[in-house]
N, C-alpha and C positions, 0 to 999 in steps of 0.2 A: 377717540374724538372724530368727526365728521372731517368729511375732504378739506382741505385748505383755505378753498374758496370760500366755505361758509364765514358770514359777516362776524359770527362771533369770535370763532377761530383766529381771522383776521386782527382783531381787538387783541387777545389773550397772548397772540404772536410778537405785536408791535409793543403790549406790556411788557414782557420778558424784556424784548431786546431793550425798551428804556432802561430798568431796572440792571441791567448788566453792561448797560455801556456809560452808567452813571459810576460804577465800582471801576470800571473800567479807568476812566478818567480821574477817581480818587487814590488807583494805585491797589486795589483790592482784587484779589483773584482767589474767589471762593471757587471750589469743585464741585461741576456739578454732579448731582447723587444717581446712581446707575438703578435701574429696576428692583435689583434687590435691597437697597439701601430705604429706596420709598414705600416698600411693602412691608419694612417696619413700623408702618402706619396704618394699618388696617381701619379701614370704617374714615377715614380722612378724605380720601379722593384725591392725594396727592399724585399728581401728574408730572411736576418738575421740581428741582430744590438744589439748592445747592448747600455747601457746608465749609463755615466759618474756624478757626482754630484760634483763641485766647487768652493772652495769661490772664489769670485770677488768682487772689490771696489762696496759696497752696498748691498752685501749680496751676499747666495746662488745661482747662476742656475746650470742648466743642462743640458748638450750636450750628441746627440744619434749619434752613428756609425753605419752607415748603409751598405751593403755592394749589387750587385746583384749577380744572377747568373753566371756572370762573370767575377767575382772573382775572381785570382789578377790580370787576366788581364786588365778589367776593373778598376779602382779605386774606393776605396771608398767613401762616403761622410760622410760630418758631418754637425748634423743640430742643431738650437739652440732653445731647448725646453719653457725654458721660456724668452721671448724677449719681447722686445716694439711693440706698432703696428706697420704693412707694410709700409715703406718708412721714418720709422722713422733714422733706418741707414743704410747706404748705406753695400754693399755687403749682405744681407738676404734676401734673396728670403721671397715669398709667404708662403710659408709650412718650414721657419725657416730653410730651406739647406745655407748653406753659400759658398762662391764663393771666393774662397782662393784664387788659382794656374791660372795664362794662362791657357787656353785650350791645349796649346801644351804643357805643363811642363809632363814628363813621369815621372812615379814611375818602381821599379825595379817588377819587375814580378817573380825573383825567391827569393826574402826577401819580402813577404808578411807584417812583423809587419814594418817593413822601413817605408813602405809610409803609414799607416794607423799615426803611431806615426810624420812625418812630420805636415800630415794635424792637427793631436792634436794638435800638437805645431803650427801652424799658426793658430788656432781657436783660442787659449786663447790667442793670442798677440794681436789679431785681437779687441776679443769683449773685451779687457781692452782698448785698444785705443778706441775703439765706446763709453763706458762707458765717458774716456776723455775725449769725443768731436773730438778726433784728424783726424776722418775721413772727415767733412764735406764734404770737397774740393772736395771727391772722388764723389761724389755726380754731381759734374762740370764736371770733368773731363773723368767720364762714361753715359753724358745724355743721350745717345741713351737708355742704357738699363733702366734707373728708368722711364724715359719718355714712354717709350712700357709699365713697369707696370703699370704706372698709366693710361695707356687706352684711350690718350688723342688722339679727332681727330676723322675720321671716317673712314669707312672699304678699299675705294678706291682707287685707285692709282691719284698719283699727282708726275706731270710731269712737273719740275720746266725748263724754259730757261732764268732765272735770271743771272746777275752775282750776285754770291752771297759775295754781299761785302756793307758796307754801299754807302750812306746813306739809312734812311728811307725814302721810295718814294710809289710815287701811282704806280700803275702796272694793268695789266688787266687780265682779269679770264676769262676762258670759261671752262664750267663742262658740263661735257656728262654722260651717264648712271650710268659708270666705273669708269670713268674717270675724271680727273682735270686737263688743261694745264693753268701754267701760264706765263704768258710774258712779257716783257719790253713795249709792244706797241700792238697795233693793226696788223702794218705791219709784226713785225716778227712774227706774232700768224701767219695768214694765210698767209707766206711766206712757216710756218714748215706744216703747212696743205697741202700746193698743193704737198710739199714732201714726207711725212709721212702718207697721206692719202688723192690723187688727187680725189677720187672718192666722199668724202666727199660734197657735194652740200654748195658752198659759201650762201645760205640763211639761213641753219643752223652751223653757226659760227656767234652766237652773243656774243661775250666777255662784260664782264661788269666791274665793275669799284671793285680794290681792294688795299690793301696796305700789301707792306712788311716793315715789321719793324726789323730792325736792334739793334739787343740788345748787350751794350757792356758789359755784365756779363751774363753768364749763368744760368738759374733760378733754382731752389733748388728744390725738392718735396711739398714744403709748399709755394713756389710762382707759380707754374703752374696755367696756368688761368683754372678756369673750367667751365665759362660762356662766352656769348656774352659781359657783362658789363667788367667784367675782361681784354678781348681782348680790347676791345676801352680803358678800363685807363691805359692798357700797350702800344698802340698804342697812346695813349696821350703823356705820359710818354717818348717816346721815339722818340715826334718830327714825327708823322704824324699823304714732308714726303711720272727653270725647275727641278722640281728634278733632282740629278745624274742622279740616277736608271734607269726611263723612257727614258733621253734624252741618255741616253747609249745604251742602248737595240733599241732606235727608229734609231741611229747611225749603228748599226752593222745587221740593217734587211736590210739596202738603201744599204749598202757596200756589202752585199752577202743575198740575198731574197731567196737561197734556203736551209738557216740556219733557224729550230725554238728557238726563242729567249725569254725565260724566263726571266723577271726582279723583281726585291725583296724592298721593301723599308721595313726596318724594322732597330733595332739594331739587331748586328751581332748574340748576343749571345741568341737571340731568334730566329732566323733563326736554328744557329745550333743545339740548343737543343729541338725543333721541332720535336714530335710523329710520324709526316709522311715524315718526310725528305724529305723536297724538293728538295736537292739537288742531289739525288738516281737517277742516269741514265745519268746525262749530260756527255758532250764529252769532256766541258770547262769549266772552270771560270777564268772572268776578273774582276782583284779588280783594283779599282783608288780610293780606296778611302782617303789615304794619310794620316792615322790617325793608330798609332803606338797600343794603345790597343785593336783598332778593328784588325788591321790585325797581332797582335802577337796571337789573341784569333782565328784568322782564317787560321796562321800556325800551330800551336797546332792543331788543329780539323784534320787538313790537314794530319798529320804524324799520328794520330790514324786512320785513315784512311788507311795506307798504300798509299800515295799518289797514289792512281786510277785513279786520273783525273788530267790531267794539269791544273794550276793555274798561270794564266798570273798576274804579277802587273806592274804597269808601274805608272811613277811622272816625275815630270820634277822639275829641281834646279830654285832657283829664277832668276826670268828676261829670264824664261827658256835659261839660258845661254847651258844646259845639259839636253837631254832628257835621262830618265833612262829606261829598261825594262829586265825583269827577266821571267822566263819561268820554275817552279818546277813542277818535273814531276817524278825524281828518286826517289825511298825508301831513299836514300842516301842524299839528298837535302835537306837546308833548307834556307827558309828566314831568320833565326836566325845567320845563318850563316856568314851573310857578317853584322850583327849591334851586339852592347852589349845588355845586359837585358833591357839599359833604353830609346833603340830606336837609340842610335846615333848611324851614319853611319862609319863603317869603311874607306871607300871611297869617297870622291866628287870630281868632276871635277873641282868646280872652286869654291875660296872661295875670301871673299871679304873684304875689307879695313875698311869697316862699316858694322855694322848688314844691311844685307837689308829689314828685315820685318817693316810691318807696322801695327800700332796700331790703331783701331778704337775706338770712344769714349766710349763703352761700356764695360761692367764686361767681362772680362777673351776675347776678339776679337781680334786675333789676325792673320795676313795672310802673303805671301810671294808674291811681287806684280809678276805678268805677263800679258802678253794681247794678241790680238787675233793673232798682226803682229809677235809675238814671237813664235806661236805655231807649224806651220807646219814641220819643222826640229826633235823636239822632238817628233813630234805624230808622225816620219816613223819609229822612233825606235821601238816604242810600235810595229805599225804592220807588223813591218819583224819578230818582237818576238812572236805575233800571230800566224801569220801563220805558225810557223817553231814548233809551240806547234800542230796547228793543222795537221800537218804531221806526228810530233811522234803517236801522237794517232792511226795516221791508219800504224804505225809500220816502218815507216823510219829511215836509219842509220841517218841520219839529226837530229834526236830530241838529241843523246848524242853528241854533238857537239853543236850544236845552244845553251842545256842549258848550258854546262861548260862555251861557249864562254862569254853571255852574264852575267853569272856569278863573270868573272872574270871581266868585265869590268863595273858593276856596282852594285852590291849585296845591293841598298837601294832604301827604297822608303823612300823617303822624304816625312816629317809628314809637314799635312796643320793645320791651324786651324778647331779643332776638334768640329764638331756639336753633338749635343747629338743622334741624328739620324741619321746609314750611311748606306751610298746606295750599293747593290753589285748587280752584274750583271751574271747572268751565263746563256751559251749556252746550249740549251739540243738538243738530238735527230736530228743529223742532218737527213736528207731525203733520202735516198736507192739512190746510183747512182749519190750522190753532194758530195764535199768536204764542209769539216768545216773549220771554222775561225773564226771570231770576230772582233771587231778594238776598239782603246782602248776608244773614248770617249773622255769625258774633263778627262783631267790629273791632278793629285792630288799636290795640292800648297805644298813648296817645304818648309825646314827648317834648319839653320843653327844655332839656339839657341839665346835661352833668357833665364836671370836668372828670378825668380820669381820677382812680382812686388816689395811686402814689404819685410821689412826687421824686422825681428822679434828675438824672444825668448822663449826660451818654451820646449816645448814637444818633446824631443827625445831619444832613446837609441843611434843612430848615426844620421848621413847627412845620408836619405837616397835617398830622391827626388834628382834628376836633372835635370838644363837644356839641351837646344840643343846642347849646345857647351861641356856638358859631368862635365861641375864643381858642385861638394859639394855642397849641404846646410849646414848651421854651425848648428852643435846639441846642444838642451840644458838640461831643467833640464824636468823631468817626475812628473805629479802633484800629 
């Protein structure tokens, strides 16, 4: 991490010590985890943790708090030291992290022990119910995600034109290098060939003979086939799978080619805490990344900063019914400004009768649907907010006007479902003699709240998690 001084350091310091002088005071003395203990988290970026020890139905284990660098922006995890093997219950990852919350659940950013003592309390509700048995189901219900750990399949793409619905029937296969299409017939194979690829030469298109099978119960981790024999007795059995970053940056070089355009994939809070700062000279930055601890950790960096550079975000509401875009540029500015500590928005344009988000079958997936015929209306907002960023820069009475304006009329970026990896984009160094700009890119999926999946008991000093829609979690007892 960077010298001490740095502001963010500062934050990530004074979080610990809340968090540890709240245990402190409830009588708790977890240990914390030495270098080696954290490096049993590869690919996490745990930096500090400490580690809890309690009874449960059948004895002792022990759960470790782990936290990163960006810290409390970031949340923390909890992982389950002594467990069963992989896939034995559902929500435990590989390296024992456990997968509580949605992805889009926020924690409060200025009560650091809140959401650490949340996630306690959903871990021990969690691994007593897994002890019970009471999770199987979840196992059904998130196949995408156990079905990725367990590896099943091969590396390429497959390109289904099924209806995917019973019965089990024959069907036809053609594999290329990459690639796998499969189809209902012969005809409509090389019907989507003369479409999807005329140049393709009809005497390499030999399809061969395959079967889909239609299962009516979903398979568990211990019935996954993992052979060819496997496949034929369940096929008996049953009656016969762009980055942001780049495609942002490759966006806004087509839309002004006399802009250089830097792109970043990385997490946020290794971007910014970064010995050579990549971000030192640019003229812009455009966030779409639509994810509340990346971009509450990228207003913070932003106001230590002295905001020197404008910082466009731009999201659009679901069904992009509202394109949103904001333009922070003053000392005086902030994104914080228009949401509370746990992301929710002050503002929406349009709110709806039914949650609109959609749930995919996997651990913590969750999005806000929109599509391509929805987009153009929202994406002119983002770039009147561009350009009128890139005008104040080169000192226009336009930039205090453009930011209040669009301040007032949308101060949120709607949170998407949150990947562990997020993409930011930033303009540097435009060319002697051009103007700068940017444009915004895909827009970041949009969110009007979800409570957490389970419902539990357990570990808290208060409710400190929420969802989108801004309600409590119920607190319980402290172990």
């Amino acid at each position: 991490m960077p010298d001490a001084s740095h502001p963010l350091v500062a934050r990530f310091d004074a979080a610990v010590a809340a968090v540890e002088a709240w245990w402190e005071e409830l009588g708790l003395h977890p240990r914390r985890l030495d270098r080696r203990e954290l490096a049993a988290y590869p690919g996490r970026g745990a930096v500090k943790g400490w580690r809890f020890a309690a009874d449960f139905p059948g004895g002792l284990r022990r759960l470790d708090v782990i936290v990163t660098d960006g810290f409390p922006f970031v949340p923390a995890r909890i992982a389950l030291v002594d467990r069963p093997h992989f896939l034995t219950w559902p929500h435990v990852e590989k390296d024992g992290v456990l997968c509580l919350f949605p992805d889009t659940t926020t924690m409060s950013v200025d009560e650091p022990y809140d959401g650490v003592a949340a996630l306690l309390k959903e871990a021990f509700a969690m691994v007593e119910d897994a002890i019970a048995g009471k999770l199987e189901g979840d196992f059904r219900t998130e196949f995408l995600t156990y079905w990725n750990h367990a590896q099943r399949g091969g590396g390429g793409t497959v390109l289904s034109l099924l209806d995917p619905g019973p019965p089990s029937r024959s069907v036809r296969v053609w594999e290329g290098v990459n690639q796998t299409i499969i189809a209902e017939n012969d005809e409509e194979l090389r019907a989507w060939f003369r479409n999807a690829a005329p140049k393709v030469a009809s005497s390499k298109i030999k399809p061969r003979a395959g079967a889909f099978i239609w299962l009516d119960r979903v398979p568990t981790p211990v019935e996954y086939p993992s052979s060819a024999g496997d496949v034929y007795a369940l096929a008996e059995r049953n009656g016969a799978v762009d980055p942001k970053a780049p495609a942002l940056a490759k966006q806004i070089r087509a839309a002004l080619p006399h802009v250089d355009v830097v792109h970043h994939v990385a997490e946020v809070q290794e971007l910014l805490l970064r010995d050579d700062d990549p971000l030192a000279g640019v003229d812009l930055i455009v966030s779409a990344l639509g994810d509340w601890p990346a971009e509450s950790l990228l207003d913070e960096w932003h106001a230590a900063q002295g905001r020197r550079v404008p910082i466009v975000y731009g999201w659009t509401e679901p069904y992009a019914a509202a394109g949103h875009a904001i333009a922070i540029s003053a000392p005086g500015d902030s994104l914080r400004a228009g949401l509370d500590a746990y992301g929710t928005p002050h503002l929406v344009a349009a709110r709806w009768t039914q949650d609109p988000r959609r749930y995919e079958p996997a651990c913590g997936a969750a999005f806000d649907p929109y599509g391509r015929r929805w987009i153009p209306r929202p994406g002119c907002v983002c770039r009147r907010s561009r350009f009128s960023a890139s005008a104040c820069r080169q000192g226009s009475a336009f930039r205090r006007r453009t930011g209040r304006a669009h301040a007032r009329r949308v101060r949120r970026p709607i949170r998407s479902r949150a990947g562990r990896r997020h993409s930011l984009a930033a303009e540097a160094r435009a060319r002697p003699g051009r103007g700068r700009g940017s444009r915004p890119g895909r827009p970041a999926r949009s969110s009007d709240g979800r409570t957490a999946r389970r419902r539990r008991s357990g570990f808290a000093r208060r409710a400190p998690a929420r969802s989108r829609d801004g309600s409590p979690r119920s607190a319980g007892r402290v172990p």
